[in-house]
C-alpha positions in Angstrom: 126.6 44.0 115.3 123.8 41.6 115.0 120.7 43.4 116.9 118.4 40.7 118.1 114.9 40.4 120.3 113.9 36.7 121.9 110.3 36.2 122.2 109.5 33.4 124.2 107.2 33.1 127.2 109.6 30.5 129.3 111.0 32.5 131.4 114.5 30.7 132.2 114.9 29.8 129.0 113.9 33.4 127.4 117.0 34.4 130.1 119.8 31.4 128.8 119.0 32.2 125.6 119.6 35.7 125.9 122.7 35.4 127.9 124.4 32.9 125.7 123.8 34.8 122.5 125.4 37.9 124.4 128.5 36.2 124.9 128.9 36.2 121.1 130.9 39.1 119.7 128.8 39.9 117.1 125.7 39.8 118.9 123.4 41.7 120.9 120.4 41.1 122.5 118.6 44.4 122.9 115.0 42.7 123.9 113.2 39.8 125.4 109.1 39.4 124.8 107.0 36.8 127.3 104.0 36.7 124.6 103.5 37.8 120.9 101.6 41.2 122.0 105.1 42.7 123.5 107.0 40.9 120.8 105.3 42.6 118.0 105.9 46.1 120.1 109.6 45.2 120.7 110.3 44.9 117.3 108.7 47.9 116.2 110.2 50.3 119.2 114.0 48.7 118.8 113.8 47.6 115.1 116.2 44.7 115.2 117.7 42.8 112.7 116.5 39.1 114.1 113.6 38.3 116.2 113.7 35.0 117.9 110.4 33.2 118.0 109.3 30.5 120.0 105.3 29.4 118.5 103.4 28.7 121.2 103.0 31.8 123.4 100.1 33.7 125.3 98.0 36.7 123.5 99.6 35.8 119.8 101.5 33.0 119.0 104.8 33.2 117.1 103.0 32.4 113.8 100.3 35.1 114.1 103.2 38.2 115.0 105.4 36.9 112.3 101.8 37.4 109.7 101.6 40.8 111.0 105.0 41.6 110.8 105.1 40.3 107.3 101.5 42.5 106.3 103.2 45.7 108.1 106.3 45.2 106.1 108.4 45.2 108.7 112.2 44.9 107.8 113.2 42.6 110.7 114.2 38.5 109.9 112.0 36.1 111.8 113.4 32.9 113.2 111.1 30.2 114.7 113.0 28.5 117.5 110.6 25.7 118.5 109.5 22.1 120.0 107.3 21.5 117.8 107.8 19.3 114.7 104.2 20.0 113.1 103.4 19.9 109.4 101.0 22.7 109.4 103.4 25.2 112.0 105.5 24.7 109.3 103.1 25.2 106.3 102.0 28.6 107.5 105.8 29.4 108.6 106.5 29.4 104.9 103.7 31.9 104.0 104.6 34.1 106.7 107.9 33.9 105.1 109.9 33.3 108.0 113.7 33.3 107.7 114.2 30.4 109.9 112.7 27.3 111.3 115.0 25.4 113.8 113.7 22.6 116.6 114.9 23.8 119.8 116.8 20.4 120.5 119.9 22.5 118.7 123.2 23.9 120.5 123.8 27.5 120.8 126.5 27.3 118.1 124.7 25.9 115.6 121.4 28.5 116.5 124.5 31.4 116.1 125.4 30.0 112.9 122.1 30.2 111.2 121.2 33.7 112.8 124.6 34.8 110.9 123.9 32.4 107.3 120.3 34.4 108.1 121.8 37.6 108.2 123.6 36.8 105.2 120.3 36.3 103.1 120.0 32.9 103.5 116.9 30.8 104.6 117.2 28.0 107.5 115.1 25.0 108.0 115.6 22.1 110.0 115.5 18.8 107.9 112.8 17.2 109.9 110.5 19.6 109.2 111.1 19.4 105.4 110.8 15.7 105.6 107.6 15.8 108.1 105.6 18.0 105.6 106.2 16.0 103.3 105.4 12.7 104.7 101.7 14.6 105.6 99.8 17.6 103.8 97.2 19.3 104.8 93.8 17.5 103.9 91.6 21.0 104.7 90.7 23.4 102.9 91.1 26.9 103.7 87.1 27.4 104.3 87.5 24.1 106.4 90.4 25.1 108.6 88.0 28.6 109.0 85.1 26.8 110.0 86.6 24.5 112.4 88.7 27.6 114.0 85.5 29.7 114.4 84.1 26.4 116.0 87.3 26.0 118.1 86.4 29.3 119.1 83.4 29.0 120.6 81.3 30.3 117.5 77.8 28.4 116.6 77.2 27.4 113.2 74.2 30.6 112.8 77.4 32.8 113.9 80.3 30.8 112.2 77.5 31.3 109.2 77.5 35.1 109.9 81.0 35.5 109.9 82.0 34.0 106.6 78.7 35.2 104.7 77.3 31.8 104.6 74.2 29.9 104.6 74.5 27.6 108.1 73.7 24.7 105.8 76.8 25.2 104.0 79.0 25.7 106.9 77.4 22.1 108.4 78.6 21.2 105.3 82.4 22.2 105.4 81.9 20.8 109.0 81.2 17.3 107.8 84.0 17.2 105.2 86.2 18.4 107.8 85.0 15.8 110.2 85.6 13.0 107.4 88.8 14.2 106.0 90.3 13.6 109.6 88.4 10.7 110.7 86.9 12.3 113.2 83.7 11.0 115.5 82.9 14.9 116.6 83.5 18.4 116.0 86.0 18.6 119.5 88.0 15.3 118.3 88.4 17.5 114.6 89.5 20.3 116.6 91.8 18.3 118.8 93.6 16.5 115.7 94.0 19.7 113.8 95.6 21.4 116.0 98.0 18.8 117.1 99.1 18.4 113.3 99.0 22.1 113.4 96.5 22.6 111.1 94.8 25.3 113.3 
């Protein structure tokens, strides 16, 4: 039996999901998460095999609880079930080591199929993905993806500076390259474009 937990913070979907996968014989559901906080607790009180992951939730996103799972060595396969097509979900999917990446425009038999061709030690990406991160990398540095976080935070560039043990010259600096690399008039419009490509 295929032990799974859905995170996902839709509540009627979160509920299909988890009934239709029920229905298969050689699954069962034995969780569902509304954010990444409970997520990451699910899937250390009922150890599952598969935890479903949808990327854009409240607290921690899909992304950051499959990091933490991957850090803490967790031995449960994470499958990103998303909308969203985005070079850079899909860059950082990779070096959390995901197990799966699937668009959520998928039926329920194909989704079954790849939780079982996961199960069987097998990695699953959807082809649009592949092709989307290829068509566009990443122009940013990790310091400039850093910087322009921090600032997406709320930080100032003394504090961003404090933070990262830099000079607030230097971070004005990553700043601008940042700004220039994405065509950007501002720091909010760098921000804005960044995370829509997923680069944040």
């Amino acid at each position: 039996m295929i032990r799974i937990v859905i995170a996902e913070d839709q509540r009627m979907l979160r509920g299909a999901l988890g009934t239709l996968l029920d229905l298969e014989e050689d699954f069962e559901v034995v969780g569902q998460a509304e954010h990444g906080e409970e997520a990451l607790r699910l899937v250390r009180e009922l150890k599952p095999d598969i935890c479903l992951m949808d990327i854009e939730m409240p607290i921690k996103s899909g992304l950051d609880v499959a990091e933490e799972l991957r850090r803490q060595g967790v031995d449960c396969k994470v499958m990103i079930l998303t909308t969203f097509a985005r070079p850079g979900y899909f860059e950082r999917a990779l070096k959390a080591e995901v197990h799966g990446y699937l668009l959520k425009d998928g039926s329920i038999e194909e989704l079954a199929e790849s939780i079982r061709s996961v199960m069987q030690g097998k990695r699953i990406f959807d082809s649009e993905l592949i092709i989307n991160t290829y068509q566009e990398e990443n122009p940013l540095t990790e310091r400039e993806q850093e910087v322009l976080q921090l600032a997406a935070e709320g930080y100032t560039s003394k504090e961003i500076a404090r933070q990262l043990f830099l000079s607030a010259g230097t971070v004005r600096n990553y700043m601008s390259e940042a700004l220039q690399k994405l065509d950007a008039k501002n720091k909010i419009e760098a921000i804005a474009f960044a995370r829509e490509k997923g680069w944040l």
